[in-house]
ZANU-812462 format. One record per residue: residue in three letters; residue number from 1; x negated, y, z negated of N, C-alpha, C in turn. Coordinates in nm, 4 decimals. Each point is the difference from the previous one (the first is absolute). Layout:
<nodes>
<'ALA'; NUM; <X; Y; Z>; <X; Y; Z>; <X; Y; Z>>
...
</nodes>
This chain:
<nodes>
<'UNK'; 1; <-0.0758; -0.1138; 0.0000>; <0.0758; 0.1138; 0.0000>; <-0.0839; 0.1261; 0.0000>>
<'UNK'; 2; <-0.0622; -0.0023; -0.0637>; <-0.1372; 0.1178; -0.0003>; <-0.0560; -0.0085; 0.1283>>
<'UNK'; 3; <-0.0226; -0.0517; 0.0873>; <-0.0283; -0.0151; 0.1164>; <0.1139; 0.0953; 0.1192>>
<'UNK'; 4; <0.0975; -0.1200; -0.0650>; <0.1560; 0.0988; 0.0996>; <0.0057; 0.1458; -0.0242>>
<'UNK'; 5; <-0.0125; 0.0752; -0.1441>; <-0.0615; 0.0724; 0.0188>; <-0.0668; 0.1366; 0.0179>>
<'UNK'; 6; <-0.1083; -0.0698; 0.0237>; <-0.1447; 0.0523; 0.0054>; <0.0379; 0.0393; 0.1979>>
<'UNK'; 7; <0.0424; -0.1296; 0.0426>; <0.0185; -0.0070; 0.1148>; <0.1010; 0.1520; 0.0252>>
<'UNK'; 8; <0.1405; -0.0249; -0.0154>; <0.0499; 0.0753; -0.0289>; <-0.0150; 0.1264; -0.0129>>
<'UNK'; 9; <-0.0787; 0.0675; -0.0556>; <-0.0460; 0.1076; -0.0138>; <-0.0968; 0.0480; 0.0811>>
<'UNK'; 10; <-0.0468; -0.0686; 0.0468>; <-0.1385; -0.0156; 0.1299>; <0.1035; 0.0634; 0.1140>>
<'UNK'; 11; <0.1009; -0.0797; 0.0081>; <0.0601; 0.0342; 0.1135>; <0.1014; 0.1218; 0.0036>>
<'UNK'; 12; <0.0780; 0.0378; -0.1132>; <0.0280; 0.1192; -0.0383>; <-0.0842; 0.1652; 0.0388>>
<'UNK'; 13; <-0.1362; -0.0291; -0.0284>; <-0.0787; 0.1196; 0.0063>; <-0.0330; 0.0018; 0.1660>>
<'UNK'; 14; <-0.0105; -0.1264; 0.0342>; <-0.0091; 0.0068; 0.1353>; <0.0705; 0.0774; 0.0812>>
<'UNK'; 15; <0.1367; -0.0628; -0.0100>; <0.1335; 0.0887; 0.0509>; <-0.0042; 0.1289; -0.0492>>
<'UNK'; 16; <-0.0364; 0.0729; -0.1509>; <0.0277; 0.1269; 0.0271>; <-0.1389; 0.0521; 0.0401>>
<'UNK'; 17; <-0.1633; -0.0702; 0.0021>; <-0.0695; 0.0467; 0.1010>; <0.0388; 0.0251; 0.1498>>
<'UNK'; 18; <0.0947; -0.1005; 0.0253>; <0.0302; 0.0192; 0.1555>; <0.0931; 0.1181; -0.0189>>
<'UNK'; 19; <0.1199; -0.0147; -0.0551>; <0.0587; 0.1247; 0.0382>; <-0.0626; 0.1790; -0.0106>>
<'UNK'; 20; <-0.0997; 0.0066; -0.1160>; <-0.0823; 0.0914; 0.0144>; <-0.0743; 0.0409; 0.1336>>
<'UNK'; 21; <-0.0757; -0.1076; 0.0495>; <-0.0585; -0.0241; 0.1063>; <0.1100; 0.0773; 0.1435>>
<'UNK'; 22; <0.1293; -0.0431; -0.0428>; <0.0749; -0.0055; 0.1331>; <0.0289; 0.1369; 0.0101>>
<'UNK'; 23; <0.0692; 0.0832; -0.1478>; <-0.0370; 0.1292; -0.0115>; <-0.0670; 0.0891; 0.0796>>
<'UNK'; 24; <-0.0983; -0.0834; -0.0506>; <-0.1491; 0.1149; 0.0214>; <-0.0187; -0.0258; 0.1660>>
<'UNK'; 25; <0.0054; -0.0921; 0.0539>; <0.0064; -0.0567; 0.1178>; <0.1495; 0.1079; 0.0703>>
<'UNK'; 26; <0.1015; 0.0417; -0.0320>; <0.1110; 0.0287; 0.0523>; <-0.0459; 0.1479; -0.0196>>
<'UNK'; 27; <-0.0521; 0.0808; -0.0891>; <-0.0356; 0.1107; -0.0635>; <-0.0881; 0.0393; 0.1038>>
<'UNK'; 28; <-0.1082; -0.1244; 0.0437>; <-0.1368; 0.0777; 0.0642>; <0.0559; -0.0043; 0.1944>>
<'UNK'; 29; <0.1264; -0.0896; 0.0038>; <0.0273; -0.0094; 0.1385>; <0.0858; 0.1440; 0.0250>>
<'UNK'; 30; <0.0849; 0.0593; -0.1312>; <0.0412; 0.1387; 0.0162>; <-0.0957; 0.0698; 0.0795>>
<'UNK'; 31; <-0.0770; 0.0551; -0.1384>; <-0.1450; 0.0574; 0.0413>; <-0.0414; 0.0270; 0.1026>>
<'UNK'; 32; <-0.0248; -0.1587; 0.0702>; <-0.0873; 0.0375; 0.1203>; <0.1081; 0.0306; 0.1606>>
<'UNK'; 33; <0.1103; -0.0358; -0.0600>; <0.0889; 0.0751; 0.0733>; <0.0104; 0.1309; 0.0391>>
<'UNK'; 34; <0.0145; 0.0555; -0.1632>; <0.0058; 0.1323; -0.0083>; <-0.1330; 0.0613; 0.0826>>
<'UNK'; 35; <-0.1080; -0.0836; 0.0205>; <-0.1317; 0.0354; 0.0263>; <-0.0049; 0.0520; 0.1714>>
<'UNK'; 36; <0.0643; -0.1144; 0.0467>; <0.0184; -0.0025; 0.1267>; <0.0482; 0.1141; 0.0369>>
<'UNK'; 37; <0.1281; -0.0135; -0.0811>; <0.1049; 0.1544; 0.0597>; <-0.1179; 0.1081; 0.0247>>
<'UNK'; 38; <-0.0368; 0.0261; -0.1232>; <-0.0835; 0.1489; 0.0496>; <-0.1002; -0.0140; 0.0765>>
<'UNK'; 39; <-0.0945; -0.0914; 0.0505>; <-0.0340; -0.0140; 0.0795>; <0.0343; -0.0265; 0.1276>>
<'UNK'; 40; <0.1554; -0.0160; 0.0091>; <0.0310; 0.0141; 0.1329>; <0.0334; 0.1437; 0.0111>>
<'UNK'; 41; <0.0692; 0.0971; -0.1064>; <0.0133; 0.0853; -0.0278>; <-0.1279; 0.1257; 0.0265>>
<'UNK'; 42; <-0.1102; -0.0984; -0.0660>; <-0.1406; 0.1271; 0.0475>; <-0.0297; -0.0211; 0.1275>>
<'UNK'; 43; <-0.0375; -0.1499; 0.0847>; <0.0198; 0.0268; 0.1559>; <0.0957; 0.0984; 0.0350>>
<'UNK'; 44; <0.0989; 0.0066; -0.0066>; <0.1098; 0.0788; 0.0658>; <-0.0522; 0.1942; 0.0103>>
<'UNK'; 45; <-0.0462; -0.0062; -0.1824>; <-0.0321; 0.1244; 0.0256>; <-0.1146; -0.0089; 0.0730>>
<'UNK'; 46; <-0.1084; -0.0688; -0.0430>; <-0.1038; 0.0970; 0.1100>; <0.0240; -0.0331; 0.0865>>
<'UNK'; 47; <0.0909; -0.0714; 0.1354>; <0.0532; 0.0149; 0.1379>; <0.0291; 0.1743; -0.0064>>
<'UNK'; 48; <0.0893; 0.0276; -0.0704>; <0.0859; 0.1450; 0.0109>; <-0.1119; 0.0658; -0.0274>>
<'UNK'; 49; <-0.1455; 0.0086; -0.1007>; <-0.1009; 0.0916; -0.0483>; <-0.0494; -0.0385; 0.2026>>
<'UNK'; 50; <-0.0435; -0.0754; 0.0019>; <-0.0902; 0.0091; 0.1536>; <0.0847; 0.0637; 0.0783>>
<'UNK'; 51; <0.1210; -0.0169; -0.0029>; <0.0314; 0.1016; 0.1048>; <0.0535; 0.1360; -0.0140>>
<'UNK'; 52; <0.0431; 0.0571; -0.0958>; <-0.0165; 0.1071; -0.0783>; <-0.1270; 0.0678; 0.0510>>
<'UNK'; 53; <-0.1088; -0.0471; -0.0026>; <-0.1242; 0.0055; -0.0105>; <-0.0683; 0.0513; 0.1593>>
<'UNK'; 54; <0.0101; -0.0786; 0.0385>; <0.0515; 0.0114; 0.1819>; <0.0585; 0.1514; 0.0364>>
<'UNK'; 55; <0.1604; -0.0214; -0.0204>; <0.0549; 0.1233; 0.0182>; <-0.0765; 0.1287; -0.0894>>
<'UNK'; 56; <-0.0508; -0.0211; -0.0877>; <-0.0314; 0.1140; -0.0478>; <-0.1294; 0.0860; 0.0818>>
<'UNK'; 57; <-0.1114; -0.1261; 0.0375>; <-0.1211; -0.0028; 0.0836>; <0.0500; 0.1070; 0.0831>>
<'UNK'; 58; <0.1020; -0.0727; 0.0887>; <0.0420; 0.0562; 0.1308>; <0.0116; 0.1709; -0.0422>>
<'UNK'; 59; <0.1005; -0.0040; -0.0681>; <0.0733; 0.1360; -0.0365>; <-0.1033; 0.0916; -0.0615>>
<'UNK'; 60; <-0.1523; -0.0312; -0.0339>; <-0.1109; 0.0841; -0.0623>; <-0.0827; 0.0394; 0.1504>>
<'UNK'; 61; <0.0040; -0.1229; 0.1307>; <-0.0776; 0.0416; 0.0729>; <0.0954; 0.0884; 0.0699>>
<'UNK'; 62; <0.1400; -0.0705; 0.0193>; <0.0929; 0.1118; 0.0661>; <-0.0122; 0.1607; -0.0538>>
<'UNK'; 63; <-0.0083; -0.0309; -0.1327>; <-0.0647; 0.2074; -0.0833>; <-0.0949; -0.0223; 0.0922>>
<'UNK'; 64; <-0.0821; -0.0227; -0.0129>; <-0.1325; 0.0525; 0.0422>; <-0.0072; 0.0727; 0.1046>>
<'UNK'; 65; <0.0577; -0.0924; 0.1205>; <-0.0140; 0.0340; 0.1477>; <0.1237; 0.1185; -0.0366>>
<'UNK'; 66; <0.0895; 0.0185; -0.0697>; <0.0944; 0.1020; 0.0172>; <-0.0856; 0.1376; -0.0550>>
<'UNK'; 67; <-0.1099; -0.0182; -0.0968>; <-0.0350; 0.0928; -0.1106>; <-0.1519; 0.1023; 0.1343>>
<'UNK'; 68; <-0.0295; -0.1574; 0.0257>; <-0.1055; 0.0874; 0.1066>; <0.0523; 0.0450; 0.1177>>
<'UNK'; 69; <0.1037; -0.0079; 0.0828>; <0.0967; 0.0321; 0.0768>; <0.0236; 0.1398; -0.0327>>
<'UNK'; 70; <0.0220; 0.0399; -0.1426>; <0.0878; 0.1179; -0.0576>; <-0.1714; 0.0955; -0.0254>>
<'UNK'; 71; <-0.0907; -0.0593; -0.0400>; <-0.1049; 0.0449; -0.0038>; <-0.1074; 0.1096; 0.1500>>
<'UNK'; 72; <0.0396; -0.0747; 0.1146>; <-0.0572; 0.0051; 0.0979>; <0.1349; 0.1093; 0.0746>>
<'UNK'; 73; <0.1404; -0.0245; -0.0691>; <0.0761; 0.1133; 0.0705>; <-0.0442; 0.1754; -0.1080>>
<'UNK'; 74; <-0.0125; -0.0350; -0.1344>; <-0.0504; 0.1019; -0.0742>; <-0.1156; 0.0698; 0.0585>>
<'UNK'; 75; <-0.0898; -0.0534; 0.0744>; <-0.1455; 0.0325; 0.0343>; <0.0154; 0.0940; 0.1022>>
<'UNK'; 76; <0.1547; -0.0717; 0.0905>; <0.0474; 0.0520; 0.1402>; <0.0653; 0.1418; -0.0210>>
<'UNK'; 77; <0.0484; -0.0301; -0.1092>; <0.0862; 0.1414; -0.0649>; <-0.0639; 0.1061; -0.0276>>
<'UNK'; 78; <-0.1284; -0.0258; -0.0715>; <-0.1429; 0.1166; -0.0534>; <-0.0207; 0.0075; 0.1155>>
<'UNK'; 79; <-0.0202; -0.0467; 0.1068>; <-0.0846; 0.0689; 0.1324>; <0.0941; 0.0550; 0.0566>>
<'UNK'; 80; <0.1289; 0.0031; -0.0059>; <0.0991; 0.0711; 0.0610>; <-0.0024; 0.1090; -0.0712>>
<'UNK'; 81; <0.0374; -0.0172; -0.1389>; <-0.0239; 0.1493; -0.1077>; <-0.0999; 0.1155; 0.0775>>
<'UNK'; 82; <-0.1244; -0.1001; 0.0017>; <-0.1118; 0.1072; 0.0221>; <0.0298; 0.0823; 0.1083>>
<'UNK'; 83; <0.0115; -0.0731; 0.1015>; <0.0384; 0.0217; 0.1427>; <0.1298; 0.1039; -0.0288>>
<'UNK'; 84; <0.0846; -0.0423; -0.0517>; <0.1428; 0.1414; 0.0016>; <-0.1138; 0.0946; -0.0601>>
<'UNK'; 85; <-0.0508; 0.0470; -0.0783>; <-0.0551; 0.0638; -0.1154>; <-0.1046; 0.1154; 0.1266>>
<'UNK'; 86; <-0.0689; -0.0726; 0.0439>; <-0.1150; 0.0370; 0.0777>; <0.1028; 0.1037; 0.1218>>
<'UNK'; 87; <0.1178; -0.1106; 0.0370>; <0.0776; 0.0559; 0.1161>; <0.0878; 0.1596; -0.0730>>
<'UNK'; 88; <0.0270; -0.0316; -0.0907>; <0.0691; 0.1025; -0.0849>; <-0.0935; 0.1463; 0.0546>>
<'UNK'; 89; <-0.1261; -0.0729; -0.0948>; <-0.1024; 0.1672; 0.0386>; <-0.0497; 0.0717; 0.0863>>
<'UNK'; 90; <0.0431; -0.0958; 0.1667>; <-0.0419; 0.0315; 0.0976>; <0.0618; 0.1457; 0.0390>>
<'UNK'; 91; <0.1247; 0.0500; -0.0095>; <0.0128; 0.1135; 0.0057>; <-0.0590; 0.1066; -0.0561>>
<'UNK'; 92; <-0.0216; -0.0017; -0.1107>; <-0.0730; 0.0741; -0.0922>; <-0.1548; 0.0198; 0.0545>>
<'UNK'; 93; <-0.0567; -0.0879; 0.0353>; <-0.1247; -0.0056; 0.0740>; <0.0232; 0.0748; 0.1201>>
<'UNK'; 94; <0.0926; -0.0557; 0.0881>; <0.0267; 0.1073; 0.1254>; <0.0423; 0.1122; -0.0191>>
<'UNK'; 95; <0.1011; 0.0745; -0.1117>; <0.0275; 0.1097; 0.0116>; <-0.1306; 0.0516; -0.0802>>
<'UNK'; 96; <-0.1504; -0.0231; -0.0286>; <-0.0789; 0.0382; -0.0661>; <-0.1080; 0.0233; 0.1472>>
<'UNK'; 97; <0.0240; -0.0699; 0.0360>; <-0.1035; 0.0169; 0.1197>; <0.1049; 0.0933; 0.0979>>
<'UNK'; 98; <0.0475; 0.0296; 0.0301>; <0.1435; 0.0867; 0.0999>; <-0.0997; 0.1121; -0.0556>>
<'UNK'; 99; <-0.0001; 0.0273; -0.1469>; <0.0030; 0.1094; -0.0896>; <-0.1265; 0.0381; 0.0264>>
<'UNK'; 100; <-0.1092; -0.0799; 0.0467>; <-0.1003; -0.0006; -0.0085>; <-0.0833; 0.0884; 0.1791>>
<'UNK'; 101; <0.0695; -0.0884; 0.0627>; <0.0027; 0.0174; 0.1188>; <0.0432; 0.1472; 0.0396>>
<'UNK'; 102; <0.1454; 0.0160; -0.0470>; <0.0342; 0.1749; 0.0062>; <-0.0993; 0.0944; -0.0449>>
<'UNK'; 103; <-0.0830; -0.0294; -0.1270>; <-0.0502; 0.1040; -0.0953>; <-0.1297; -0.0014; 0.1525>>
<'UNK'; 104; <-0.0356; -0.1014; 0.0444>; <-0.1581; 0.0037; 0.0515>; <0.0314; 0.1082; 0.1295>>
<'UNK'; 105; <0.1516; -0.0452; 0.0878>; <0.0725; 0.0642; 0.0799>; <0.0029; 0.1132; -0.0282>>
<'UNK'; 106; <-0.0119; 0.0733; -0.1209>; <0.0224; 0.1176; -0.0213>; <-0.1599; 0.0600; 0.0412>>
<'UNK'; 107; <-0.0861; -0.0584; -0.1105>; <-0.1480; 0.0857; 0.0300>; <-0.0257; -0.0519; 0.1221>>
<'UNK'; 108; <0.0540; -0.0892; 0.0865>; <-0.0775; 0.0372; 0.1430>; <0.0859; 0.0974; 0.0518>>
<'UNK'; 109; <0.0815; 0.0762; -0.0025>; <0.0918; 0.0513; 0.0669>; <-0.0670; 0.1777; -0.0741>>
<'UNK'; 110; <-0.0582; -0.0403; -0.1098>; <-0.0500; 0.1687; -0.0672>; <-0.1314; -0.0119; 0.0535>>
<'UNK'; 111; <-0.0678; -0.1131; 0.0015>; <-0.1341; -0.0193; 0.0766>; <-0.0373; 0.0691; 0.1482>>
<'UNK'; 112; <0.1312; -0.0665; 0.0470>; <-0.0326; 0.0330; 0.1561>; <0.0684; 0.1733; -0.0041>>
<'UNK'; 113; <0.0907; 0.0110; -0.1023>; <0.0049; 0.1778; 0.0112>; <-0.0442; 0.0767; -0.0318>>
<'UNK'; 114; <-0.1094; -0.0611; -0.0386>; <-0.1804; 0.0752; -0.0407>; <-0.0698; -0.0050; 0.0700>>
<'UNK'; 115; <-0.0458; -0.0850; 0.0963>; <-0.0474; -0.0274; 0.1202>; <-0.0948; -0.0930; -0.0379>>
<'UNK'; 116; <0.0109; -0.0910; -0.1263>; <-0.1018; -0.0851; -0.0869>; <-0.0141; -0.0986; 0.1436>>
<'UNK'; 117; <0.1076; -0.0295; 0.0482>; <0.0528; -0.1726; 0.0426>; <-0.1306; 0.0330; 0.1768>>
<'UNK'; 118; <-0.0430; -0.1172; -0.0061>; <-0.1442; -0.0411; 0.0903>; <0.0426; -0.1174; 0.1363>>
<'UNK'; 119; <-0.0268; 0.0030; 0.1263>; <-0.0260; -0.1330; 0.0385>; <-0.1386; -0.0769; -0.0036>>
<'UNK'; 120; <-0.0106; -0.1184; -0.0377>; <-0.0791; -0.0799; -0.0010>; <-0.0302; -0.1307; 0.0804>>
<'UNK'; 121; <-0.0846; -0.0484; 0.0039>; <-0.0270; -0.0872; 0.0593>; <0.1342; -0.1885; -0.0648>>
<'UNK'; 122; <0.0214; -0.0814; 0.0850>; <0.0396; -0.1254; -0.0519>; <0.0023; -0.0158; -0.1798>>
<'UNK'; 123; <0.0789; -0.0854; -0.0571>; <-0.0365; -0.0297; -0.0641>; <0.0326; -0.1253; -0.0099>>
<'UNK'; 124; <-0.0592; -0.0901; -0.1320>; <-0.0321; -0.0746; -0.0044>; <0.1203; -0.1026; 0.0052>>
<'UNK'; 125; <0.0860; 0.0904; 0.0005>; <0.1556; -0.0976; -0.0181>; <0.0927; 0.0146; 0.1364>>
<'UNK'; 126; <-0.0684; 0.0888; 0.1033>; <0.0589; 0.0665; 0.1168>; <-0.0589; -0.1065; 0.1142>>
<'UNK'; 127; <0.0742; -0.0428; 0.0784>; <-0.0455; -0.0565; 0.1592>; <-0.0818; 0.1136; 0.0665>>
<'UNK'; 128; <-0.1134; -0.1124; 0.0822>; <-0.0995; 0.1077; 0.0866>; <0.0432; 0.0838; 0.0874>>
<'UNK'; 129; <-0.0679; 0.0967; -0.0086>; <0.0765; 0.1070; 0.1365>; <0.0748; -0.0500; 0.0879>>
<'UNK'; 130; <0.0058; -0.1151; 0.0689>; <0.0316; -0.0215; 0.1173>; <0.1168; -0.1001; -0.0045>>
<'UNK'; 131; <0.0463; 0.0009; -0.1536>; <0.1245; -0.0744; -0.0561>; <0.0907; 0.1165; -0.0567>>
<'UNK'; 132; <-0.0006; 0.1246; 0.0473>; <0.0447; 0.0956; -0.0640>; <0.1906; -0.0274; 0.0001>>
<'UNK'; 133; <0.0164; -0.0703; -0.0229>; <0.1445; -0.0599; -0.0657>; <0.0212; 0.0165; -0.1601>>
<'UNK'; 134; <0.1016; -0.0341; -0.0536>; <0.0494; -0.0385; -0.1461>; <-0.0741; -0.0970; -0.0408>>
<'UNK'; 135; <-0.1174; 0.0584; -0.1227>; <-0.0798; -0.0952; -0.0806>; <0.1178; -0.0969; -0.0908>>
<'UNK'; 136; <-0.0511; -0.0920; -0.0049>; <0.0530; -0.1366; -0.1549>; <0.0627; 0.1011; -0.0942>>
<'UNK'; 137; <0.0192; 0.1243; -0.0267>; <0.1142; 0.0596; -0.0921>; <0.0746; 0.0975; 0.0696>>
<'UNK'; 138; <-0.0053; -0.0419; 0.1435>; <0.1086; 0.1059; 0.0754>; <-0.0909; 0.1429; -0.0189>>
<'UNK'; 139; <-0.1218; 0.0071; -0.0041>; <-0.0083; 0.1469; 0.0187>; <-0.0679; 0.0315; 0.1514>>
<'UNK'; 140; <-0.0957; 0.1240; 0.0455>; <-0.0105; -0.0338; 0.1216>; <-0.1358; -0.0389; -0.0404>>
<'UNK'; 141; <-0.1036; -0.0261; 0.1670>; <-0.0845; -0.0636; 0.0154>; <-0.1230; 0.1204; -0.0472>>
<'UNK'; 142; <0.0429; 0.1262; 0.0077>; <-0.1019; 0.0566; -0.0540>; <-0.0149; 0.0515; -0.1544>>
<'UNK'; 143; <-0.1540; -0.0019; -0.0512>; <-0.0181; 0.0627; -0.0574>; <-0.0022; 0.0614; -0.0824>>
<'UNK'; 144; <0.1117; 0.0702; -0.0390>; <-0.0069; 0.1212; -0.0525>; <-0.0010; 0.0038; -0.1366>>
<'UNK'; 145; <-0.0114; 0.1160; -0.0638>; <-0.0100; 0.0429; -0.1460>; <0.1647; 0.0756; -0.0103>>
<'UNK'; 146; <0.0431; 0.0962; 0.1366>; <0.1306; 0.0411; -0.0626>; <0.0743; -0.0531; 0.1470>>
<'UNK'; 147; <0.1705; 0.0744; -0.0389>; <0.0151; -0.0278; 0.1558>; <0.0553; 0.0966; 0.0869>>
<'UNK'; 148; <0.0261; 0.0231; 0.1128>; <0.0240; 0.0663; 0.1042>; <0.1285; -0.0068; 0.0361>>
<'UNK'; 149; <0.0590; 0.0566; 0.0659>; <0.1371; 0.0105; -0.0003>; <0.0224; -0.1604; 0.0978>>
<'UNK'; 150; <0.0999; -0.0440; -0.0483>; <0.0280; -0.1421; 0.0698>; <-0.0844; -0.1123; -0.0129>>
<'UNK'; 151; <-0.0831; 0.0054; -0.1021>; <-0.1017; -0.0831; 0.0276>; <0.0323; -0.1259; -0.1635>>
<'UNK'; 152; <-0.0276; -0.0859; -0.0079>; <0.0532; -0.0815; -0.1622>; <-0.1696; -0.0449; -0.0316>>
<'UNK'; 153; <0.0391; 0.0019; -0.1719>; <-0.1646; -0.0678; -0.0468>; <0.1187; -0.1085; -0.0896>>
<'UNK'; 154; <-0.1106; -0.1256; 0.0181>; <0.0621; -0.0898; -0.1330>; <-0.0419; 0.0335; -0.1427>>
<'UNK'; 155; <0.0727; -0.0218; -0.0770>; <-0.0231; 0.0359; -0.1178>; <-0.1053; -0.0438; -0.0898>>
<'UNK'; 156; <-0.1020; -0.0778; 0.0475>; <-0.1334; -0.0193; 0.0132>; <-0.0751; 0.0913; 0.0228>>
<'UNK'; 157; <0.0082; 0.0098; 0.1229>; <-0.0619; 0.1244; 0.0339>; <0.0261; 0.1146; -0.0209>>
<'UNK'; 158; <0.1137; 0.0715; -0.0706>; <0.0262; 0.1083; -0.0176>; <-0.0453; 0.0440; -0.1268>>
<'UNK'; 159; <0.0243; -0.1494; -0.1494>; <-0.0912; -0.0155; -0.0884>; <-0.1416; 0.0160; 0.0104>>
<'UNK'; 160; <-0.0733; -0.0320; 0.0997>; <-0.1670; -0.0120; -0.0121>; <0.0035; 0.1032; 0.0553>>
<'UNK'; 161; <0.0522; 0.0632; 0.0647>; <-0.0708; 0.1348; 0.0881>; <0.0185; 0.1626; -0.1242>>
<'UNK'; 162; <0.1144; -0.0738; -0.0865>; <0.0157; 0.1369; -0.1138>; <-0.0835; 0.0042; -0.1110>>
<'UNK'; 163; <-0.0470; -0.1353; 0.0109>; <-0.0934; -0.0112; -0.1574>; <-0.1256; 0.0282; 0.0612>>
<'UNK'; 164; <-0.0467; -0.0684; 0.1427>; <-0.1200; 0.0572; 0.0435>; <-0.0144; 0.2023; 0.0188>>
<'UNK'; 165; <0.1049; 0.0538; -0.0463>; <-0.0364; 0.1239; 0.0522>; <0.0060; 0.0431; -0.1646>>
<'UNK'; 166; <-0.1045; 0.0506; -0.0671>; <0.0067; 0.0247; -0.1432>; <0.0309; 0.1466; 0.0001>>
<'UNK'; 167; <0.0678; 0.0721; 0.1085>; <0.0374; 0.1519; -0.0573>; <0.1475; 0.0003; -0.0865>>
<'UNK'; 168; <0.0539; -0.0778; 0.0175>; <0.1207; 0.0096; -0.0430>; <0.0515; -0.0605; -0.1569>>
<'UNK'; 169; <0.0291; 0.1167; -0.0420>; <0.0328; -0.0226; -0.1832>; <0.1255; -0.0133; -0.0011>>
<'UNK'; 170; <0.0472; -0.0419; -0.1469>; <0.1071; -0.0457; -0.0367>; <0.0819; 0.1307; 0.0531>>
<'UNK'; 171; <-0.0463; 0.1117; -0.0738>; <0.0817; 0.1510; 0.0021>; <0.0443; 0.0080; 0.1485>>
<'UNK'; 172; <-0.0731; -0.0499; 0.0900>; <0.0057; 0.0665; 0.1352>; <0.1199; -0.0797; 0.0570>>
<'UNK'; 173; <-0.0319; -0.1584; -0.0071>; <0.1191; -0.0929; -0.0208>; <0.1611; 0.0109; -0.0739>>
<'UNK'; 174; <0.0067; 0.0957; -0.0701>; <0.1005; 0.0408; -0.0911>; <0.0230; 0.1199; 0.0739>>
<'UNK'; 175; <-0.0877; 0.0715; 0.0312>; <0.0415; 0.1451; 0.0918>; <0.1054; -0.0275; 0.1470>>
<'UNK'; 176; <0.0095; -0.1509; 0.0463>; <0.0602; -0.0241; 0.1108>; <0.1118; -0.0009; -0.0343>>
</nodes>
């Protein structure tokens, strides 16, 4: 009877070793269930991170080419600025030279009614005698320091021929 038991009890602990066992066995098959899930779960995300990832690539080089695009029209814009800016002052420059041109118009016109005004030989900006036509600024082919009735100097030459003649002062210039 001590045997039956001994036996007995042998086999008792067995069974609730096994059912422990089956537990822990049913417990760890949860588990690795649960394990799976999120790992099918983390594949999934990084599918969506790689392509996320992708589109984003795209959409940084798409800036880019849009940013240097906008860059290279900005550059286009400053050289236009300058250009209006420059074009702006061109009047101002011409009505400065007009202004300039009249005032010189004047002392050759008090020059030659002094009897200052000279003919001279060619100059250096005038066609040779024998081209006696309209020099490269429309003036004529000769010469001169002043001019003669009907006759045109370019404004080159009408400049170099007044500064080359040093009689003439500001006062005298203001006297016209």
């Amino acid at each position: 009877m001590v045997k039956k038991m001994e036996l007995q009890e042998i086999i008792e602990r067995q069974l609730r070793e096994q059912s422990q066992m089956e537990e822990r066995l049913a417990a760890l098959s949860a588990h690795v269930k649960h394990l799976e899930e999120d790992l099918d779960t983390a594949r999934k995300d990084l599918l969506k991170s790689k392509n996320m990832n992708r589109k984003l690539e795209q959409d940084i080089r798409e800036t880019e080419d849009k940013n240097r695009q906008l860059q290279e029209r900005l550059e286009l814009v400053e050289k236009l600025q300058q250009r209006l800016r420059r074009a702006e002052t061109l009047p101002e420059v011409e009505a400065e030279q007009a202004q300039r041109v009249a005032s010189l118009s004047k002392v050759l016109l008090w020059k030659s009614q002094q009897g200052m005004l000279q003919t001279r030989g060619p100059t250096p900006h005038s066609p040779s005698p024998g081209a006696r036509g309209q020099s490269e600024e429309g003036g004529s082919g000769v010469g001169l320091v002043g001019l003669g009735h009907g006759e045109h100097v370019s404004s080159h030459e009408l400049v170099t021929s007044i500064l080359s003649e040093p009689c003439v002062t500001h006062e005298a210039a203001q006297a016209v």
